[in-house]
PDB file with SEQRES, HELIX, SHEET and CRYST1 records, atoms N, CA, C and O in Angstrom:
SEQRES   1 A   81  UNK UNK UNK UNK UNK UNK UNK UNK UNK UNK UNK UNK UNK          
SEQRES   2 A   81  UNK UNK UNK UNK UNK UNK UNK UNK UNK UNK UNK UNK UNK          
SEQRES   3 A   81  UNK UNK UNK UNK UNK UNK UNK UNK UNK UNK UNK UNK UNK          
SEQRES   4 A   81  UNK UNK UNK UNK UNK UNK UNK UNK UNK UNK UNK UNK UNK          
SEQRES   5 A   81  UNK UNK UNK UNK UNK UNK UNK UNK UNK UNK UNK UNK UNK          
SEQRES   6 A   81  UNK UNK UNK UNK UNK UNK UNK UNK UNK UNK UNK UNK UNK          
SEQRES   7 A   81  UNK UNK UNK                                                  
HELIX    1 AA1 UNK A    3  UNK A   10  1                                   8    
HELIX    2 AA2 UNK A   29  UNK A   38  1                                  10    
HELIX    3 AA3 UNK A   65  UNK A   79  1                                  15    
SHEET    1 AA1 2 UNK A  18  UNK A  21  0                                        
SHEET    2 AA1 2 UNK A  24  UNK A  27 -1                                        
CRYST1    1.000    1.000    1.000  90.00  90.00  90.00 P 1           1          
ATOM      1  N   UNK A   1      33.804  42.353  10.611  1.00  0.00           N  
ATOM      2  CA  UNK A   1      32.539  41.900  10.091  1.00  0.00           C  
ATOM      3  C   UNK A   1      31.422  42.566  10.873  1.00  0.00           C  
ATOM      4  O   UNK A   1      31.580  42.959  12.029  1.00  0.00           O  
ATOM      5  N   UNK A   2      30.481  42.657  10.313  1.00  0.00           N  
ATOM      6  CA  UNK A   2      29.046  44.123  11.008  1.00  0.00           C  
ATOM      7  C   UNK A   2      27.985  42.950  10.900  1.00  0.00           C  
ATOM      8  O   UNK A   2      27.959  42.113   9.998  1.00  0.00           O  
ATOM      9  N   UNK A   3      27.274  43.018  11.780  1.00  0.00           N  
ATOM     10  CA  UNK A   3      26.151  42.828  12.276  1.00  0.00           C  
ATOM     11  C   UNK A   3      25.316  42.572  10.760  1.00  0.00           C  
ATOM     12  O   UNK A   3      24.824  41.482  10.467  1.00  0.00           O  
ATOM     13  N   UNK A   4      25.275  43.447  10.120  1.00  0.00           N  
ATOM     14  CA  UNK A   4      24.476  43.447   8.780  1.00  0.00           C  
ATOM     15  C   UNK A   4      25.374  42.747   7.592  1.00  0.00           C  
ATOM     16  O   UNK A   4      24.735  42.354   6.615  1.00  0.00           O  
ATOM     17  N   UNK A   5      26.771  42.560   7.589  1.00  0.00           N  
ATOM     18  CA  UNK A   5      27.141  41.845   6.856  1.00  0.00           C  
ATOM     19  C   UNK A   5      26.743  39.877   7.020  1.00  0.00           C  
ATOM     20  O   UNK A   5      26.452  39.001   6.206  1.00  0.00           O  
ATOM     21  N   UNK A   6      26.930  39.916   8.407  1.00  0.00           N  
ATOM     22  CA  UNK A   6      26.483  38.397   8.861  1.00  0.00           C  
ATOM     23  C   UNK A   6      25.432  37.986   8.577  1.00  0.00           C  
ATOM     24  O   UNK A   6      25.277  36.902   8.015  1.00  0.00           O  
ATOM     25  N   UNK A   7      24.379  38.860   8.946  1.00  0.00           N  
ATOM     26  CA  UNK A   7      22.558  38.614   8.266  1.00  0.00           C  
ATOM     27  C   UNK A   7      22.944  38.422   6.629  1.00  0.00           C  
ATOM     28  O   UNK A   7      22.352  37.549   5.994  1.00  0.00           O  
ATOM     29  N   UNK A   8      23.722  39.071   6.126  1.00  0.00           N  
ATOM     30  CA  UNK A   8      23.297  39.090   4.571  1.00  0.00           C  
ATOM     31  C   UNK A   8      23.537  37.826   4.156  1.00  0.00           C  
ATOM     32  O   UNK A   8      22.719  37.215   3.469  1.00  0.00           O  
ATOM     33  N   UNK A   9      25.008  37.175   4.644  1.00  0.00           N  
ATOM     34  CA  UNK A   9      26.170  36.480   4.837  1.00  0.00           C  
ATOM     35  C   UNK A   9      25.109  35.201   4.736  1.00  0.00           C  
ATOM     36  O   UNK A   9      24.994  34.508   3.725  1.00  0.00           O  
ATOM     37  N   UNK A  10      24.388  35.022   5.913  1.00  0.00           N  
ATOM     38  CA  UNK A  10      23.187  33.674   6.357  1.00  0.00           C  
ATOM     39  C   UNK A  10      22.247  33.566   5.153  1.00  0.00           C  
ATOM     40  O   UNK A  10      21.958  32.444   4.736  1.00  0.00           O  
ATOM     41  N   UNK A  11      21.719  34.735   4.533  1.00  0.00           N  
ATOM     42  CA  UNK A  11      20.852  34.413   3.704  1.00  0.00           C  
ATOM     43  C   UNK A  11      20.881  34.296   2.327  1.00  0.00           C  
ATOM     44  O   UNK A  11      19.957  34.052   1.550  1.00  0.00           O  
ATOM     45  N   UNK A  12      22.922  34.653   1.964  1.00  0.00           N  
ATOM     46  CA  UNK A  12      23.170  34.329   0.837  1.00  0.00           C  
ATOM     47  C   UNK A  12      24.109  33.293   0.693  1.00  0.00           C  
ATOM     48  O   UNK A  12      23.762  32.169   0.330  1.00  0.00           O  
ATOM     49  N   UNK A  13      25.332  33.605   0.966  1.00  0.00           N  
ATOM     50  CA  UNK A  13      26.434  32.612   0.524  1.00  0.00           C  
ATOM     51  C   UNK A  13      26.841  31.580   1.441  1.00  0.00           C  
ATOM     52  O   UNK A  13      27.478  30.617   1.014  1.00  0.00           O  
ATOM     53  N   UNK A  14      26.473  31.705   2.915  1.00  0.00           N  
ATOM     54  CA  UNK A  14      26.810  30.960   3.852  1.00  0.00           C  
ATOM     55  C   UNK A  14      28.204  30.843   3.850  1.00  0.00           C  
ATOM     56  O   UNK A  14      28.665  29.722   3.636  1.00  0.00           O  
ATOM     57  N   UNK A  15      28.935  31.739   4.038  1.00  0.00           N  
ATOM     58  CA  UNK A  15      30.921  31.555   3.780  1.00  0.00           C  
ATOM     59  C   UNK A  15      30.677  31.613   5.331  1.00  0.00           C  
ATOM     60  O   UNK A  15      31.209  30.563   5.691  1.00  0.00           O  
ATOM     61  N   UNK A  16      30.281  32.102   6.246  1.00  0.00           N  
ATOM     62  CA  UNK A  16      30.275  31.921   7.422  1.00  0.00           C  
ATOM     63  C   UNK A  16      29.799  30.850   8.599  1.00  0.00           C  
ATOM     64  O   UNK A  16      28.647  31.181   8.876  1.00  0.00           O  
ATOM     65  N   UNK A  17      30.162  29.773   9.367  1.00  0.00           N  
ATOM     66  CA  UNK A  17      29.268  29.017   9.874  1.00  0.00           C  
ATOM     67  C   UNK A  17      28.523  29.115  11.085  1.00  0.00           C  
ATOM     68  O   UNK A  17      29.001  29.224  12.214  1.00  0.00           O  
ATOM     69  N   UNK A  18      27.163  29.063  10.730  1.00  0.00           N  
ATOM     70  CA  UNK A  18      26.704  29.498  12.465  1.00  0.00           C  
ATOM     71  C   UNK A  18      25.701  28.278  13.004  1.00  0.00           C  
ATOM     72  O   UNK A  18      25.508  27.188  12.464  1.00  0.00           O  
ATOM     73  N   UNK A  19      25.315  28.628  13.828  1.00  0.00           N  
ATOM     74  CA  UNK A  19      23.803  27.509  14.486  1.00  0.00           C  
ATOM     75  C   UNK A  19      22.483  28.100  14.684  1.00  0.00           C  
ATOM     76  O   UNK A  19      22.421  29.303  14.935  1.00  0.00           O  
ATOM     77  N   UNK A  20      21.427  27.405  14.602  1.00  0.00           N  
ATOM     78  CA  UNK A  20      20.425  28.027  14.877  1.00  0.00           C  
ATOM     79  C   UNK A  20      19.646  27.496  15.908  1.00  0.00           C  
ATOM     80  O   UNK A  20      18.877  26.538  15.820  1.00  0.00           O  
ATOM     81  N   UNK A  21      19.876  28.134  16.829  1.00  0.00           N  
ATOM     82  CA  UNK A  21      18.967  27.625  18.325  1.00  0.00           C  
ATOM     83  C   UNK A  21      17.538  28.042  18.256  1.00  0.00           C  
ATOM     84  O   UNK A  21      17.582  28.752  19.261  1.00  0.00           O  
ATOM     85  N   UNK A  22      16.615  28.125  17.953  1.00  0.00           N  
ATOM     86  CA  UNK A  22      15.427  28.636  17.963  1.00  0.00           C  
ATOM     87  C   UNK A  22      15.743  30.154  17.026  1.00  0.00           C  
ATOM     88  O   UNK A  22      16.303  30.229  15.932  1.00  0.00           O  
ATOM     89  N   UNK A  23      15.054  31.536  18.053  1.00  0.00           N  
ATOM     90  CA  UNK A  23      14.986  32.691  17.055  1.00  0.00           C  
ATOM     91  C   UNK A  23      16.857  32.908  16.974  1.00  0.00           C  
ATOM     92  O   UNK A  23      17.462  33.557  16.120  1.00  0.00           O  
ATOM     93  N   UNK A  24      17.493  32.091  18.218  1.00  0.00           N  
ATOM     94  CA  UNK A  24      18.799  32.451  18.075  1.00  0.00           C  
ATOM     95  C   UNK A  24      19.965  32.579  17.114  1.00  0.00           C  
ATOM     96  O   UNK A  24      19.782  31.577  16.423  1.00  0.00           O  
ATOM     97  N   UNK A  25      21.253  33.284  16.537  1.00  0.00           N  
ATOM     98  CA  UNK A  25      21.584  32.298  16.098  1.00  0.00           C  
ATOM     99  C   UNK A  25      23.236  32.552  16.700  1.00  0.00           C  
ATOM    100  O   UNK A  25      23.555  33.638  17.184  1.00  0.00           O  
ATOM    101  N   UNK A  26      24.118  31.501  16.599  1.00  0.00           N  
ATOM    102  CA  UNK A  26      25.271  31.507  17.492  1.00  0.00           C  
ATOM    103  C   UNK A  26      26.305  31.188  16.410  1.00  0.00           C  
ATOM    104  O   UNK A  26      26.004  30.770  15.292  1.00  0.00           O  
ATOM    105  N   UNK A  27      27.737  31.456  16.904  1.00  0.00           N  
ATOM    106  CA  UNK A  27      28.791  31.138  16.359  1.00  0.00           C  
ATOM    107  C   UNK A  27      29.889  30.826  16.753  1.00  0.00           C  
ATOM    108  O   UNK A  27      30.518  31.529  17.544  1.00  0.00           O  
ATOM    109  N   UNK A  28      30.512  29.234  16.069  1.00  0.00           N  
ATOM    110  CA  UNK A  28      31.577  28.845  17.058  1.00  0.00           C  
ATOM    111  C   UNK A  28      33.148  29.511  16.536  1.00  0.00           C  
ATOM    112  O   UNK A  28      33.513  29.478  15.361  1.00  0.00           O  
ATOM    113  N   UNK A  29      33.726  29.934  17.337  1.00  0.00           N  
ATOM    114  CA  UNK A  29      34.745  31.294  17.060  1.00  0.00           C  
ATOM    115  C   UNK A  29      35.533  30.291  16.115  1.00  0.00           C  
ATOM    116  O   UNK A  29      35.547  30.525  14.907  1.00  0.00           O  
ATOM    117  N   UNK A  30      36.178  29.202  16.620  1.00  0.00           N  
ATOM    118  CA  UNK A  30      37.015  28.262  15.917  1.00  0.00           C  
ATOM    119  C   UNK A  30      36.759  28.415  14.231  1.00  0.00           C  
ATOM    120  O   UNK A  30      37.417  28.939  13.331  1.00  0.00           O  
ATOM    121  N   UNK A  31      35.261  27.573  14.285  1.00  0.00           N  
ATOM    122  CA  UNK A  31      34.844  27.720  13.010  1.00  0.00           C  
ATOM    123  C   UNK A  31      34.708  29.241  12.147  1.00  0.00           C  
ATOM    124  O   UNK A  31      34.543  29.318  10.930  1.00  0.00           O  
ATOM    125  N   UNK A  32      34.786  30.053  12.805  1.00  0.00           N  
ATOM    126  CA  UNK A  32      34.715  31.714  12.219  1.00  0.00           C  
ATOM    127  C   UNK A  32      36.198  31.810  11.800  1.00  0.00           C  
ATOM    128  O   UNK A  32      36.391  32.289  10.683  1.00  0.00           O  
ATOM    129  N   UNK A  33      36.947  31.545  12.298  1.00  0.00           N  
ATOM    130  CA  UNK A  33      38.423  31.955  12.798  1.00  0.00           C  
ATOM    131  C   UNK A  33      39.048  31.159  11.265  1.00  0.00           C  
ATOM    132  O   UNK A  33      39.689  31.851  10.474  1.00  0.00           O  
ATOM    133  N   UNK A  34      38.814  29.844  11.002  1.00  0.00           N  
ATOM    134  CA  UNK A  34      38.994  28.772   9.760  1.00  0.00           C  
ATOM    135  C   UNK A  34      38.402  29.769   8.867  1.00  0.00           C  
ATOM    136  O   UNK A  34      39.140  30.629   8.386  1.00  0.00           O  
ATOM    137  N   UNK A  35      37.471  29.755   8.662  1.00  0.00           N  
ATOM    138  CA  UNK A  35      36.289  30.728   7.389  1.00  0.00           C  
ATOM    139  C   UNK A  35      37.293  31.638   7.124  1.00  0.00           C  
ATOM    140  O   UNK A  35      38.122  31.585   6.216  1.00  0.00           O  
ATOM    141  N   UNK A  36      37.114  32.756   8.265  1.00  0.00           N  
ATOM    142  CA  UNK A  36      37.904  33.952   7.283  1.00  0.00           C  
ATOM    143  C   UNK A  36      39.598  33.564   7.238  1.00  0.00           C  
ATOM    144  O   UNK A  36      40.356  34.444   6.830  1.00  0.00           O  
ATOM    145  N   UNK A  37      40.075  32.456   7.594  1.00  0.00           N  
ATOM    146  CA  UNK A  37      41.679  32.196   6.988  1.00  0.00           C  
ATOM    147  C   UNK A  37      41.225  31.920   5.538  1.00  0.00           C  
ATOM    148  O   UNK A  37      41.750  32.675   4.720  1.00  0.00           O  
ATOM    149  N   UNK A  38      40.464  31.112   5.094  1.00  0.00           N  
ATOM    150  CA  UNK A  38      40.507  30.766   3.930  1.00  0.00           C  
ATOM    151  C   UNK A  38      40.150  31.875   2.714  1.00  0.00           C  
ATOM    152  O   UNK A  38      40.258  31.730   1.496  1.00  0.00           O  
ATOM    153  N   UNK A  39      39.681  33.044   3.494  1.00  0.00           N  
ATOM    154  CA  UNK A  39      39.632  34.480   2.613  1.00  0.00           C  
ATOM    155  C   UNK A  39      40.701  34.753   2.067  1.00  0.00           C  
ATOM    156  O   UNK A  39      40.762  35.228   0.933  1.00  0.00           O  
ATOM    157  N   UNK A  40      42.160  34.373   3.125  1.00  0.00           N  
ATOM    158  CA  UNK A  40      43.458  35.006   2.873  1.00  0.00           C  
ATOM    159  C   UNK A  40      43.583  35.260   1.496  1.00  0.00           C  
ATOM    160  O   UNK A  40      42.817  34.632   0.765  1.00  0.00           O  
ATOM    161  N   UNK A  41      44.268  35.934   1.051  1.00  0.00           N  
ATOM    162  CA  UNK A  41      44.889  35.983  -0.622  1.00  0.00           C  
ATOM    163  C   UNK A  41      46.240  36.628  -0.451  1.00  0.00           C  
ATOM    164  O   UNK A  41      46.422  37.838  -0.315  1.00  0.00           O  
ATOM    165  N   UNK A  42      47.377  35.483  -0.474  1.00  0.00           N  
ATOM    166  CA  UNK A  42      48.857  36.436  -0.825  1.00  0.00           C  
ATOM    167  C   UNK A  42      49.372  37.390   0.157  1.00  0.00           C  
ATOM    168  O   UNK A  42      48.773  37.509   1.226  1.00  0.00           O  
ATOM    169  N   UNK A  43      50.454  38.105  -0.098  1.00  0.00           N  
ATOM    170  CA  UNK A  43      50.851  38.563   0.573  1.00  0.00           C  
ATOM    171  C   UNK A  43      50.216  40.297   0.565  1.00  0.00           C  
ATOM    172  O   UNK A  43      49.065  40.727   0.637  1.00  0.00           O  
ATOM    173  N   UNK A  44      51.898  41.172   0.410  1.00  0.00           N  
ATOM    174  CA  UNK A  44      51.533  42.744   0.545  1.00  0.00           C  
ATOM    175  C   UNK A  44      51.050  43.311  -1.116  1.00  0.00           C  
ATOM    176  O   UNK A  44      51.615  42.791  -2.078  1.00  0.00           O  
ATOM    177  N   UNK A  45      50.488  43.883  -1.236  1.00  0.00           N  
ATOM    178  CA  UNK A  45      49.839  44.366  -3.038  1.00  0.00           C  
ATOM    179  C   UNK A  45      51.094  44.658  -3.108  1.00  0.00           C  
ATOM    180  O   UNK A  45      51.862  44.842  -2.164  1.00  0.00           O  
ATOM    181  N   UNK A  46      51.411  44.724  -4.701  1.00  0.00           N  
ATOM    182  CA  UNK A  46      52.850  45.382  -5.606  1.00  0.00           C  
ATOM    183  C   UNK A  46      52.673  46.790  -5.574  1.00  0.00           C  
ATOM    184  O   UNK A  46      51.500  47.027  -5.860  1.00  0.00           O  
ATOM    185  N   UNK A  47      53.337  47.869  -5.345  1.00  0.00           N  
ATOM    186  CA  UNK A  47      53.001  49.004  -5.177  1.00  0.00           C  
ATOM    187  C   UNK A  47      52.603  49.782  -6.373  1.00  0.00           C  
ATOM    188  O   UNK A  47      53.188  49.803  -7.455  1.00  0.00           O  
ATOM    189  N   UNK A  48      51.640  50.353  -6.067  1.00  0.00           N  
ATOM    190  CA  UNK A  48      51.503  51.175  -7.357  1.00  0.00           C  
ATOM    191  C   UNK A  48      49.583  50.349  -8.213  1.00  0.00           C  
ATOM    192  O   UNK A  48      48.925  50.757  -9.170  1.00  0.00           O  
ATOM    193  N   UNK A  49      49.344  49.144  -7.260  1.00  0.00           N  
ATOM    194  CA  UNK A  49      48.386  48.075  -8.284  1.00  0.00           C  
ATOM    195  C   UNK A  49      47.018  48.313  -7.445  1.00  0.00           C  
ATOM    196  O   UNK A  49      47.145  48.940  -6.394  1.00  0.00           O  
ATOM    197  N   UNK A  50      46.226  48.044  -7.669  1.00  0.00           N  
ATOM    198  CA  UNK A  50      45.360  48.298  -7.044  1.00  0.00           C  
ATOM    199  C   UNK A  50      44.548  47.152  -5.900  1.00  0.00           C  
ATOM    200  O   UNK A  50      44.193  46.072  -6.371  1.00  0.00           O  
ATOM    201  N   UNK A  51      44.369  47.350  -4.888  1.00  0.00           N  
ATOM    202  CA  UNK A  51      44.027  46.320  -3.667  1.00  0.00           C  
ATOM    203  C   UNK A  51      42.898  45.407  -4.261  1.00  0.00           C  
ATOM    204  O   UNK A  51      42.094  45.765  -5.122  1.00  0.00           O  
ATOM    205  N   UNK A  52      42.961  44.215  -3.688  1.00  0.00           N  
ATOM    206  CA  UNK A  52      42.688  42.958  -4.075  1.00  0.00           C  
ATOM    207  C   UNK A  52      41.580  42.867  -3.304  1.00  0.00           C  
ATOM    208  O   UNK A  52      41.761  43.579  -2.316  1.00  0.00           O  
ATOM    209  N   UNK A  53      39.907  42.035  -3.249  1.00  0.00           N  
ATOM    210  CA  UNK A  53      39.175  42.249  -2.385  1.00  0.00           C  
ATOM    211  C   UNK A  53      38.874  40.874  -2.964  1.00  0.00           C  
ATOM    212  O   UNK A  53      39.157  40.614  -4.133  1.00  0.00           O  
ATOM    213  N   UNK A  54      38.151  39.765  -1.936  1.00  0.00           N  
ATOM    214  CA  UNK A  54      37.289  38.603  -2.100  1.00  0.00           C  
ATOM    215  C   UNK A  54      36.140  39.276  -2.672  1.00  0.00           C  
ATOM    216  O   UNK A  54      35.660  40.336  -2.273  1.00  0.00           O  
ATOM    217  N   UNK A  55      35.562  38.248  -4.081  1.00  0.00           N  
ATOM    218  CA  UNK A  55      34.267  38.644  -4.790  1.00  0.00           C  
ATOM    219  C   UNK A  55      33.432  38.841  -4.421  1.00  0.00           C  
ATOM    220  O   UNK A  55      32.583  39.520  -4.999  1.00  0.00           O  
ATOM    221  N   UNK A  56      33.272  38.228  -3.055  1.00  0.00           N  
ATOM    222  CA  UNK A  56      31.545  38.631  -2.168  1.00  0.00           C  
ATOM    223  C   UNK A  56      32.242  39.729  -1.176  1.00  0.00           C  
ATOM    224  O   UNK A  56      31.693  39.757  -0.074  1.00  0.00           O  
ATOM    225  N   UNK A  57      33.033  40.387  -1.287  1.00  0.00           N  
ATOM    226  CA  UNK A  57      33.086  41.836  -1.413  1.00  0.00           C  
ATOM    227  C   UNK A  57      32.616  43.068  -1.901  1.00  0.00           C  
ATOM    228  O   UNK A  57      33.187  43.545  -2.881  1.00  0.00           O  
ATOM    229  N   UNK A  58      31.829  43.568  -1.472  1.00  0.00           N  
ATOM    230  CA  UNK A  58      30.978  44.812  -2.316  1.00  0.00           C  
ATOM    231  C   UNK A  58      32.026  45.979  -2.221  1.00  0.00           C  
ATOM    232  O   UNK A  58      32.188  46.542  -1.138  1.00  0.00           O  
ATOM    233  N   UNK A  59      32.654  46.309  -3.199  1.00  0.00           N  
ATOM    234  CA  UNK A  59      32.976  47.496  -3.147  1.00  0.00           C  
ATOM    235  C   UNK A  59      32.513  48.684  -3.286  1.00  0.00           C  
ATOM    236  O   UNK A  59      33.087  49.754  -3.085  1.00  0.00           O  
ATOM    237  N   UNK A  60      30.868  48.366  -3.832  1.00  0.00           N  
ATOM    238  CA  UNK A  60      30.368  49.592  -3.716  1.00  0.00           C  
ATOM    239  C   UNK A  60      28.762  49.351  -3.475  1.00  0.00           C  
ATOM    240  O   UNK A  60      27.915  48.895  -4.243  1.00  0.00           O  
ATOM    241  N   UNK A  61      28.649  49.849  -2.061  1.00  0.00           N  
ATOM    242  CA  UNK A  61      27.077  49.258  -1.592  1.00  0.00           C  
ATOM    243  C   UNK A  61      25.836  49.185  -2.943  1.00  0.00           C  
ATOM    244  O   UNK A  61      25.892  49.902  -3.943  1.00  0.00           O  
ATOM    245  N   UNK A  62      25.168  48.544  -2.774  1.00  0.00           N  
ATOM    246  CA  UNK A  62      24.203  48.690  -3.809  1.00  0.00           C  
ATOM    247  C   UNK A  62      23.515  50.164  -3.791  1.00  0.00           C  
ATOM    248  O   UNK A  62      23.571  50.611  -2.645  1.00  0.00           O  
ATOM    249  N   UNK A  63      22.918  51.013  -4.647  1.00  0.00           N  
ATOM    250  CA  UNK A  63      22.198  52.304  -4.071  1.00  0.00           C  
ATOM    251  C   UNK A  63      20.829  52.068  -5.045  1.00  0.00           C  
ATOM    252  O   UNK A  63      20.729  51.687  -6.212  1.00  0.00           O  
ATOM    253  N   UNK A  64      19.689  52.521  -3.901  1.00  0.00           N  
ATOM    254  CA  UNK A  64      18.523  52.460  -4.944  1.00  0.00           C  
ATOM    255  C   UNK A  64      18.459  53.175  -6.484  1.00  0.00           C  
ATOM    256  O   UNK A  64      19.338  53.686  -7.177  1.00  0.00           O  
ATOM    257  N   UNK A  65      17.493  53.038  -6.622  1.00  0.00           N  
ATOM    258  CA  UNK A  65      17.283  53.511  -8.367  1.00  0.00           C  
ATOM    259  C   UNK A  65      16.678  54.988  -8.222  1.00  0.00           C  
ATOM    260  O   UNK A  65      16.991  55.855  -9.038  1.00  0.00           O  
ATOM    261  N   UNK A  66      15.925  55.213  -7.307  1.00  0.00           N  
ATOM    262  CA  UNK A  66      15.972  56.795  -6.887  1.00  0.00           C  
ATOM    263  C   UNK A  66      16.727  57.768  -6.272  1.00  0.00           C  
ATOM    264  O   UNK A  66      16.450  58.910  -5.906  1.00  0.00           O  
ATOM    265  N   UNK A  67      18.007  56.927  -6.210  1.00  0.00           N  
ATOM    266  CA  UNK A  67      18.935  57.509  -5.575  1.00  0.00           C  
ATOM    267  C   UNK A  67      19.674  58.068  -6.942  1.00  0.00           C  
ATOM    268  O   UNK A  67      19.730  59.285  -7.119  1.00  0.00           O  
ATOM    269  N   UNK A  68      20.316  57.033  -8.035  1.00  0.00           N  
ATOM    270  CA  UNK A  68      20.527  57.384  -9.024  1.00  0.00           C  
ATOM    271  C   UNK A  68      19.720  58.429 -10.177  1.00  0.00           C  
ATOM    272  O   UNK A  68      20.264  59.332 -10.813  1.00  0.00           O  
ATOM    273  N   UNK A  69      18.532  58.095 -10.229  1.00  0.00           N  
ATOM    274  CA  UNK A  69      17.504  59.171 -10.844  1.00  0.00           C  
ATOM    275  C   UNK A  69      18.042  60.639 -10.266  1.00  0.00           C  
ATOM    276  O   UNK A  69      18.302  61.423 -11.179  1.00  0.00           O  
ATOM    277  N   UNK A  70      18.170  60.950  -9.463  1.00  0.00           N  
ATOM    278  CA  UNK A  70      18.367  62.146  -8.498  1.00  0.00           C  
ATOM    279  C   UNK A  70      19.360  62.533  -8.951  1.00  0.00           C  
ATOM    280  O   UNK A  70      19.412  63.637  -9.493  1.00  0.00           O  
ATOM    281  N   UNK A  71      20.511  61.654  -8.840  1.00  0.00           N  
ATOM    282  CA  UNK A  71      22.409  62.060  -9.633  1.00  0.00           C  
ATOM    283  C   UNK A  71      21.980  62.526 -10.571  1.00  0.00           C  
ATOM    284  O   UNK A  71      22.474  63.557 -11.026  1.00  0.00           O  
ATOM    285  N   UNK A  72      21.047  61.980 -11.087  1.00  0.00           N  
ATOM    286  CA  UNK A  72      21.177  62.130 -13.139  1.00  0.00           C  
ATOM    287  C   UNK A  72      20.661  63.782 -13.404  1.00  0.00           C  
ATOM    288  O   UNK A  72      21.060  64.602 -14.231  1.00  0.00           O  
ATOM    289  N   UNK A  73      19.668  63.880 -12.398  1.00  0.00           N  
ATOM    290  CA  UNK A  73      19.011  65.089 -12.402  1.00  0.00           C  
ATOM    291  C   UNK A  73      20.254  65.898 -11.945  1.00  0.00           C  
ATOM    292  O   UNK A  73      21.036  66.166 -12.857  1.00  0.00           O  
ATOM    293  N   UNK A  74      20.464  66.176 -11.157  1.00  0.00           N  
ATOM    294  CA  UNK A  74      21.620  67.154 -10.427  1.00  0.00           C  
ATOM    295  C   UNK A  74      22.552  67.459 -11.569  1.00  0.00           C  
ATOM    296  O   UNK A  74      23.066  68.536 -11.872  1.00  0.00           O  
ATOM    297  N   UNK A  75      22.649  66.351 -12.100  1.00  0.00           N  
ATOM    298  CA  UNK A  75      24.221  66.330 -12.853  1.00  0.00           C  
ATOM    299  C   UNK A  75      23.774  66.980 -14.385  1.00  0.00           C  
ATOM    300  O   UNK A  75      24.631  67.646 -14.966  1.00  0.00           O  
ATOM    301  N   UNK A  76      22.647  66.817 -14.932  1.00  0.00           N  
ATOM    302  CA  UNK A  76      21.847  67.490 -15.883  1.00  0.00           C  
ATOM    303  C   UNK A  76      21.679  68.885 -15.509  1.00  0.00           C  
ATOM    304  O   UNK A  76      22.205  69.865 -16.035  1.00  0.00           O  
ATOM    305  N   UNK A  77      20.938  68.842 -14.604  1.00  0.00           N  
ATOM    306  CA  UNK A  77      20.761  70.385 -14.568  1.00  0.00           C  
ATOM    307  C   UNK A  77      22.180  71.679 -13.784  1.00  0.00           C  
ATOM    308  O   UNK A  77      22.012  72.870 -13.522  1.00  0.00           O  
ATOM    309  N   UNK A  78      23.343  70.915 -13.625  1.00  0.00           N  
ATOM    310  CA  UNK A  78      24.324  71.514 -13.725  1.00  0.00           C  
ATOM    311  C   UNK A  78      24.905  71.699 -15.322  1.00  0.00           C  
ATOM    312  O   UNK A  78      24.988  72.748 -15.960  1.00  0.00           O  
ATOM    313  N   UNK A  79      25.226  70.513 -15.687  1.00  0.00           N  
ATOM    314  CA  UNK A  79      25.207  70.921 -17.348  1.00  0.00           C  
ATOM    315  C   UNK A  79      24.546  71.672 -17.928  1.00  0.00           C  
ATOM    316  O   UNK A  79      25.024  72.032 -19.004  1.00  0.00           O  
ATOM    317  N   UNK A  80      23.251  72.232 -17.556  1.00  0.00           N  
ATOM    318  CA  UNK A  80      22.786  73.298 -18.352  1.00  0.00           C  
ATOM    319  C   UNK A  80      22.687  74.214 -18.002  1.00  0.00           C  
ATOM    320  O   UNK A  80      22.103  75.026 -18.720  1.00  0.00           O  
ATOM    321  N   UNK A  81      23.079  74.540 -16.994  1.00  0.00           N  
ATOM    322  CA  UNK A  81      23.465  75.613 -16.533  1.00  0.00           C  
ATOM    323  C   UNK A  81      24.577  76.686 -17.023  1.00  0.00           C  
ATOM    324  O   UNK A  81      24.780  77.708 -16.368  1.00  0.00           O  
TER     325      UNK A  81                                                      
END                                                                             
C-alpha cells in the first residue's frame, strides 16, 4: 500500500482504519492487518484466466483528458501518414 493510495483510501472508501490526532493521522497495525484479510479472495487463479483484483482496485490509473487528446492526435496523424 503507497502513501498515495492511503490518502485516496481516507477520502473515499475508508476500507482502511486510521485515527486522527490533530494534522496527524495514525494506524493501528492490528486493525490494518484485519482490513486487508478481508480483501482475501480464494485461492491460486485457474491457469490460463485472468487475475482477480478487489473493485477499488484501479487497474488502470485514471489519465487526464489531455493526455488522451494527444493519443488521438499521434495515432491520427500516423494513420495518415
Amino acid at each position: 500500500m503507497s502513501v498515495h493510495w492511503l490518502r485516496k483510501d481516507r477520502r473515499t472508501k475508508r476500507l482502511i482504519p486510521f485515527f486522527k490526532l490533530g494534522d496527524a493521522v495514525r494506524y493501528d497495525i492490528g486493525r490494518v492487518r484485519e482490513a486487508i484479510q478481508s480483501f482475501q479472495e480464494g485461492g491460486a487463479a485457474a491457469q490460463g484466466s485472468a487475475a482477480r483484483y478487489p473493485e477499488w482496485y484501479e487497474l488502470e490509473p485514471a489519465r487526464s483528458e489531455i493526455a488522451r487528446e494527444a493519443e488521438a492526435a499521434q495515432a491520427k496523424a500516423k494513420d495518415d501518414q
